[in-house]
C-alpha positions as CSV (number, residue, x, y, z in Angstrom):
1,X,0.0,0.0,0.0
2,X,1.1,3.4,-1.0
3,X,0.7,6.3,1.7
4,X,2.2,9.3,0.4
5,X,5.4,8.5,-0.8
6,X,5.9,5.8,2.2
7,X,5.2,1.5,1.1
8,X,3.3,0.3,4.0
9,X,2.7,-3.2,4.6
10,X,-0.8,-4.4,6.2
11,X,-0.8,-7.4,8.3
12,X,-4.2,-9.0,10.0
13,X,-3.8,-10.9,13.6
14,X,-5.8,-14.5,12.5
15,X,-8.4,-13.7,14.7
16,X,-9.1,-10.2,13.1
17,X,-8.6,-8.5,16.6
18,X,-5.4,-6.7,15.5
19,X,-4.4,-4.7,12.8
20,X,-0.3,-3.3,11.9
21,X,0.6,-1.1,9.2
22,X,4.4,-1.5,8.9
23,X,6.9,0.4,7.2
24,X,11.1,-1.4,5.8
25,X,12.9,-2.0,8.7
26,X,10.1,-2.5,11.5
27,X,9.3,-5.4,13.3
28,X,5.9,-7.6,12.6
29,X,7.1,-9.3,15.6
30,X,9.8,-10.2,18.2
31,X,11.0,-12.5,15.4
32,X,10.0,-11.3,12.4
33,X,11.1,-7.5,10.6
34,X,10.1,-6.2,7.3
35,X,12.8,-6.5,5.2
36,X,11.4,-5.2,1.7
37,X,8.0,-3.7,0.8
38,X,7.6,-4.0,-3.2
39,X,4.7,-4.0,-5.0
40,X,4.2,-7.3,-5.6
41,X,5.7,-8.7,-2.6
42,X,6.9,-8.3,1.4
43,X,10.0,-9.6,2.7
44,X,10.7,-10.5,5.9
45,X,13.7,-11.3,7.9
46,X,14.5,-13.1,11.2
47,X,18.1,-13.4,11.6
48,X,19.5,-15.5,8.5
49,X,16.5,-16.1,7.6
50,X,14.4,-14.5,5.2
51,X,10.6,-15.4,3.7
52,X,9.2,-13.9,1.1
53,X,5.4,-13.1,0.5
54,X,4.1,-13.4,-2.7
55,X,0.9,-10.6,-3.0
56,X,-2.0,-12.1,-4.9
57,X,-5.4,-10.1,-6.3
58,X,-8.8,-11.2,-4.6
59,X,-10.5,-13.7,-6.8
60,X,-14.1,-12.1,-7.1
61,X,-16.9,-14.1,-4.5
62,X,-19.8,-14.3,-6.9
63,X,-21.5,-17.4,-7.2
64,X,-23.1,-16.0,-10.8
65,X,-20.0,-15.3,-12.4
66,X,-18.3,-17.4,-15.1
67,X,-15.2,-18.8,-15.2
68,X,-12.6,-17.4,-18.2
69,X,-12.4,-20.1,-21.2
70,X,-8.7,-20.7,-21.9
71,X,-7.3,-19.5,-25.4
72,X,-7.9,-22.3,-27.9
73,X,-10.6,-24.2,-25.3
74,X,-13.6,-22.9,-28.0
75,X,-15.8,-25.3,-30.1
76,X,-17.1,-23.8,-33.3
77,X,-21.2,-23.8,-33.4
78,X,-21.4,-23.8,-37.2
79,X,-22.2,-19.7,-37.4
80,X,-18.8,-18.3,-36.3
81,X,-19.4,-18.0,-32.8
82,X,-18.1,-19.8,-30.3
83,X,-20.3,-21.7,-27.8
84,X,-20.6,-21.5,-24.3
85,X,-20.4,-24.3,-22.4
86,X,-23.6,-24.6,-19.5
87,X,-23.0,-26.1,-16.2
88,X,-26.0,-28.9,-17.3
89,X,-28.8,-27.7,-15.4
């Protein structure tokens, strides 16, 4: 997350209760620092070690929406178009 000019990283407790927005160099814990805020990614550090945490986008939650055909997954209805396949109901 961008604030300003300053990356923040946002971290959630697993039970929801508690929230941290960190900046490079602070701790996430008393073993864990952020290393590296980039924009696809967090690094963090504990000693020698280092993990790395891959950001992904939200896949949308609706129920009603259709999944993407893959390139070259069309069949040809006879008219040009391709068809769509139902989910047989």
């Amino acid at each position: 997350m961008l604030e300003g000019s300053q990356r923040l990283a946002l971290f959630d407790s697993s039970d929801g209760k508690q929230s941290l927005r960190l900046q490079s160099g602070m701790p996430l814990d008393e073993r864990w620092q952020v290393l590296k805020i980039e924009a696809d990614c967090v690094v963090l550090g504990s000693g020698t070690e280092e993990v790395r945490l891959e950001l992904r986008e939200r896949q949308p939650n609706n129920k009603d929406s259709k999944p993407r055909r893959k390139p070259g997954k069309t069949q040809d209805a006879g008219n040009g178009a391709p068809q769509q396949q139902g989910d047989g109901g």
